[in-house]
C-alpha positions as a printed NumPy array, in Angstrom:
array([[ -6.552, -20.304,  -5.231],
       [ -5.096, -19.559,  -8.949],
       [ -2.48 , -17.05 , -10.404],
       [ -4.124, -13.55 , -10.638],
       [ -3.507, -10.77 , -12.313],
       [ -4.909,  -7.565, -11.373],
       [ -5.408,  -4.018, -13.115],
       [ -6.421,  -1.08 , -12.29 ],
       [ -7.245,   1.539, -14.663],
       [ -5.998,   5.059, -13.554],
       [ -7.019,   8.288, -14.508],
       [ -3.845,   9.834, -14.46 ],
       [ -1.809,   7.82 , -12.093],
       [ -0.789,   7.884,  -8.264],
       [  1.06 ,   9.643,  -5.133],
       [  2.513,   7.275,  -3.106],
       [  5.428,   8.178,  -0.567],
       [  7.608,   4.938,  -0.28 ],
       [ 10.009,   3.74 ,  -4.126],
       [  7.529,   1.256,  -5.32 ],
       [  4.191,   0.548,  -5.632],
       [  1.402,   0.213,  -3.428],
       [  0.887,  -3.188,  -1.727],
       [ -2.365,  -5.376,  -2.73 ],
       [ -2.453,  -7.094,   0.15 ],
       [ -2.463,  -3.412,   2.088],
       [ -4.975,  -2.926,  -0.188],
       [ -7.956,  -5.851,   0.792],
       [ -6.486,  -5.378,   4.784],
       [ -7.414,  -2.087,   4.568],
       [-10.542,  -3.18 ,   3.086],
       [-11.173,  -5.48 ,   5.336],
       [-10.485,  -3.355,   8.306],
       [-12.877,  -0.442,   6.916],
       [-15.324,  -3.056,   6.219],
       [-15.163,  -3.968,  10.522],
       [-15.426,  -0.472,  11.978],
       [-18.256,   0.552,   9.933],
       [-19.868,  -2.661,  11.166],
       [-18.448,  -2.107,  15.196],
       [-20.207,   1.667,  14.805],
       [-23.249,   0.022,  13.433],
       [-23.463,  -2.077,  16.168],
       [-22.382,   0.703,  18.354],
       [-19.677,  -1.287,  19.919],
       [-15.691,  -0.498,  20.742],
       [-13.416,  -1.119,  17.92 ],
       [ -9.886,  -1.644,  18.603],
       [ -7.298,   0.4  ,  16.79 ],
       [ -3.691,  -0.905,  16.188],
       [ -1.045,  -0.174,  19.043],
       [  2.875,   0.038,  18.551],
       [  2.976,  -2.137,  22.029],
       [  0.487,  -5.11 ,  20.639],
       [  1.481,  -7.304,  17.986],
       [ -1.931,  -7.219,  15.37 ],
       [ -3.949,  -9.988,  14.861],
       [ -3.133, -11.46 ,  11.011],
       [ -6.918, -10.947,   9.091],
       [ -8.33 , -13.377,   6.577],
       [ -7.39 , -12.189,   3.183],
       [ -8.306, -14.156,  -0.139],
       [ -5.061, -14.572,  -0.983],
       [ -2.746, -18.034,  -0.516],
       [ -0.095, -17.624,   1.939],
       [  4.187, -17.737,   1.087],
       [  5.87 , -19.434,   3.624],
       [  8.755, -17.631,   3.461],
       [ 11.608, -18.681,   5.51 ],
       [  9.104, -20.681,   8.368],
       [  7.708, -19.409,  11.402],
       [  6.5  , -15.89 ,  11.532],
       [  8.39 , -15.165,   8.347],
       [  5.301, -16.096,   5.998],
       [  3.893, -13.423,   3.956],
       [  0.962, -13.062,   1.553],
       [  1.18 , -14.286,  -2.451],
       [  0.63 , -10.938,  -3.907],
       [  3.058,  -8.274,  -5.176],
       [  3.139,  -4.703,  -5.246],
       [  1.892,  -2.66 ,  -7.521],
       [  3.361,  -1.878, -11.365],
       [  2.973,   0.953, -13.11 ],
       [  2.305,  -0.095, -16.701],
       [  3.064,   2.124, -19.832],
       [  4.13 ,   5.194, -17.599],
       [  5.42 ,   8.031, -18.525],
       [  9.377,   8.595, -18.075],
       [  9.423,  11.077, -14.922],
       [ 10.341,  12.379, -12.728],
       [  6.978,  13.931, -11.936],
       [  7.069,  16.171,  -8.728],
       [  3.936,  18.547,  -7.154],
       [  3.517,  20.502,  -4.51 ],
       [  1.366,  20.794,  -1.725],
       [  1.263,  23.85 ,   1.128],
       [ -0.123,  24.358,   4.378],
       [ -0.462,  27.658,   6.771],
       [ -2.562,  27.718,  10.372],
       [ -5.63 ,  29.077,   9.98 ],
       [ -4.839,  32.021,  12.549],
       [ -8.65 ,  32.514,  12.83 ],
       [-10.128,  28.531,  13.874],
       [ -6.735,  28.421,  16.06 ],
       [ -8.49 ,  31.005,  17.844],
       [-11.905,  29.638,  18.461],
       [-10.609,  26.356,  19.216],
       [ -8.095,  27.808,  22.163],
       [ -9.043,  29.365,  25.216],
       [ -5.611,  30.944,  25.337],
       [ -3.387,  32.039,  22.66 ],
       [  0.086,  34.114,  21.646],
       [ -0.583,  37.425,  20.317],
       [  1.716,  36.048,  17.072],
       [  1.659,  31.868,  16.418],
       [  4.63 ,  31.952,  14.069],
       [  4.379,  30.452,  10.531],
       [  8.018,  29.785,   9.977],
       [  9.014,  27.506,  13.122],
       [  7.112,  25.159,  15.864],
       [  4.699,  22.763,  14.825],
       [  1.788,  25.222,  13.286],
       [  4.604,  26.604,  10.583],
       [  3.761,  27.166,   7.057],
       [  4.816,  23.592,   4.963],
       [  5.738,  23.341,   0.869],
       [  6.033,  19.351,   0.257],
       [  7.164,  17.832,  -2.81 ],
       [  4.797,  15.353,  -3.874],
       [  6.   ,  12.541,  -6.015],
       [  3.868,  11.163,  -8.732],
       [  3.302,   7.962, -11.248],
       [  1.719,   8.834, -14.056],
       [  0.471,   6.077, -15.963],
       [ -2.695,   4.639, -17.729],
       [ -2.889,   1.256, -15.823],
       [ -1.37 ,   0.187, -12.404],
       [ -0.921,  -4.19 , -12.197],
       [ -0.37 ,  -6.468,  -9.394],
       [  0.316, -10.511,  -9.743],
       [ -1.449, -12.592,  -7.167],
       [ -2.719, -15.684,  -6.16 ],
       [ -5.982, -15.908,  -4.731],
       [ -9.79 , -16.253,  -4.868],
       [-10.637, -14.377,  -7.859],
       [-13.968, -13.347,  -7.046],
       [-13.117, -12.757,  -3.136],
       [-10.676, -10.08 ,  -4.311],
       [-12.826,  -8.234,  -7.136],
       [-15.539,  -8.206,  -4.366],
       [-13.178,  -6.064,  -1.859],
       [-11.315,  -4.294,  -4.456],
       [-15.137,  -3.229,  -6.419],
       [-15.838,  -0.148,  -3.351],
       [-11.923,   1.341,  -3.746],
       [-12.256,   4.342,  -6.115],
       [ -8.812,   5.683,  -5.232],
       [ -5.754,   5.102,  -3.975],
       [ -2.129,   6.521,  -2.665],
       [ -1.596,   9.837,  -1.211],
       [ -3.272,  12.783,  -1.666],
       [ -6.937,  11.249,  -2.621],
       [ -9.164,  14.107,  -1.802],
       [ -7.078,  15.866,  -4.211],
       [ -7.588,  13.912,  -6.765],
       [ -4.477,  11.625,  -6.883],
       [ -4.72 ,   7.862,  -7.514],
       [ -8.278,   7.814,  -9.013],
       [ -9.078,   4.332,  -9.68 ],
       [-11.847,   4.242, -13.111],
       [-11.923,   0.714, -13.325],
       [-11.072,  -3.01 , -11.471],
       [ -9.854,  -5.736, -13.867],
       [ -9.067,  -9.221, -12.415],
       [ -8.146, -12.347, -14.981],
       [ -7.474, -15.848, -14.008],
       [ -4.056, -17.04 , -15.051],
       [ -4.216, -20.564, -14.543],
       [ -1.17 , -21.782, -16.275],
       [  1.118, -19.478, -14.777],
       [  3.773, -20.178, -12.235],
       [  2.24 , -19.252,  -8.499],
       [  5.838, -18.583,  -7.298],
       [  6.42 , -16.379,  -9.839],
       [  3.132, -14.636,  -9.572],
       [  3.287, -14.042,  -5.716],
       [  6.933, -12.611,  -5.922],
       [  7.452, -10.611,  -9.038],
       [  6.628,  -8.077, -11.624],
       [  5.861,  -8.552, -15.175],
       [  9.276,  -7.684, -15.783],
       [ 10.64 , -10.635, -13.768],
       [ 11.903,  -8.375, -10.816],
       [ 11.424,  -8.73 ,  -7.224],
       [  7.874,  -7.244,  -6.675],
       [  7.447,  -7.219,  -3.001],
       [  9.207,  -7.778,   0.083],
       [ 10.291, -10.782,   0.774],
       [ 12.839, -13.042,   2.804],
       [ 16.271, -14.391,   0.959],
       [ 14.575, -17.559,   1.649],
       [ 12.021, -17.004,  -1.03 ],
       [ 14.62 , -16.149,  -3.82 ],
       [ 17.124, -19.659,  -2.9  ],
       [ 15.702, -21.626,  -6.053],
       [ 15.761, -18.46 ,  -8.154],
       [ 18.569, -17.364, -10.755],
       [ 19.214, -13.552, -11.274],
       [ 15.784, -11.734,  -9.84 ],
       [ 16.872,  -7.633,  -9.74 ],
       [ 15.931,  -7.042,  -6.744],
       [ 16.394,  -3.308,  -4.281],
       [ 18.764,  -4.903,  -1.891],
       [ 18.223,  -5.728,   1.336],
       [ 16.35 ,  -4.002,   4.429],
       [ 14.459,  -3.71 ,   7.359],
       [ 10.826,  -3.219,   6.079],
       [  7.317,  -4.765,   6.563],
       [  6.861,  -8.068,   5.686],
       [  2.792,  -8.093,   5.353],
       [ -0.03 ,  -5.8  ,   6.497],
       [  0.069,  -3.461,   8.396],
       [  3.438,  -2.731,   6.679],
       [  4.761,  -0.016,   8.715],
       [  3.837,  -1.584,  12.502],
       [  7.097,  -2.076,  14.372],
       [  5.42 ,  -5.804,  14.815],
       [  5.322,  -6.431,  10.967],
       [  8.925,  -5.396,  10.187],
       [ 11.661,  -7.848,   9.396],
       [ 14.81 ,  -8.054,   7.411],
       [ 13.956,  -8.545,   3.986],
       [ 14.799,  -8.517,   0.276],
       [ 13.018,  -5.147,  -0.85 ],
       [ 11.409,  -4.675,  -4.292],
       [ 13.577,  -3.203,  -7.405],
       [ 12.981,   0.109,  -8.117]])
């Protein structure tokens, strides 16, 4: 395991819903995960999805492991992800929705004479959609170089909004930085700010790190399961 650095070249940037970057651990679970039900339909056996009311089962990522404050507050040594050289913003699009009056119909066997676009859940939407837009996205890590480029190699895009084009990924870049501090490089950005969520217990030895306050917000993958959660430092913004 050595100090990583990761980059991905964009072709325009990404759409991601949440202040700061996309995790990279996320980023090989997901991987990972995709990797097992494509092998579990292969095989043509049951694959289990995640449940609110089960606590999920940690996977194997090539990464080296935080331990945080102890226990079950560990997390992974990677940060999220950095938008480098982007372009001041705010940048803001839209996406709409409307029912399709027509499939609602074949796929019912009973429906109102009227299914009403401006209330109820089939209602017309206009979402904001907020973007990065930059020429390179970085993460610090510290892992098994080659482990990681070989999951990362298959992702061609990433964020929200993919099928529309958002968060095209043209190229994976990932150098060995073997000098470099490993504390440094699984907890913040180049610019020396907190770069991931993390426990107070991970900043004790460290002198000024900006970070987004504190919060209740997933500590490693999957992020947003109730399980996961835990009161944390959050990354600056």
């Amino acid at each position: 395991m050595v100090p990583l650095l990761v980059r991905a070249k964009m072709a325009a940037g990404v759409a991601h819903a949440v202040p700061w970057g996309i995790s990279l651990d996320g980023l090989l679970a997901s991987e990972i995960r995709g990797n097992t039900k494509a092998a579990a339909r292969m095989a043509g056996t049951d694959y289990e999805p995640y449940s609110p009311d089960t606590v999920p089962e940690d996977l194997d990522l090539p990464l080296a492991r935080c331990p945080g404050d102890g226990a079950e507050g560990w997390h992974w040594a990677a940060t999220f992800a950095y938008p480098e050289d982007a372009v001041p913003g705010p940048h803001v699009q839209y996406w709409s929705a409307r029912p399709d009056q027509q499939a609602l119909d074949q796929m019912s066997a009973e429906l109102p004479a009227l299914v009403s676009e401006r209330q109820g859940r089939y209602r017309s939407r206009v979402m904001p959609l907020p973007l990065t837009v930059c020429r390179h996205l970085v993460w610090r890590a510290v892992g098994d170089p080659a482990a990681v480029a070989e999951l990362l190699a298959p992702i061609v895009s990433i964020g929200k909004k993919r099928s529309a084009g958002h968060g095209h990924v043209l190229s994976w870049e990932i150098t060995e930085q073997p000098d470099a501090d490993p504390w440094e490089f699984a907890h913040l950005h180049p610019d020396g700010s907190l770069g991931r969520t993390a426990p107070t217990a991970c900043l004790n030895a460290a002198d000024d790190v900006r970070t987004g306050g504190e919060g209740q917000m997933g500590l490693r993958p999957p992020y947003m399961h109730p399980a996961c959660r835990a009161q944390v430092m959050l990354p600056a913004t």
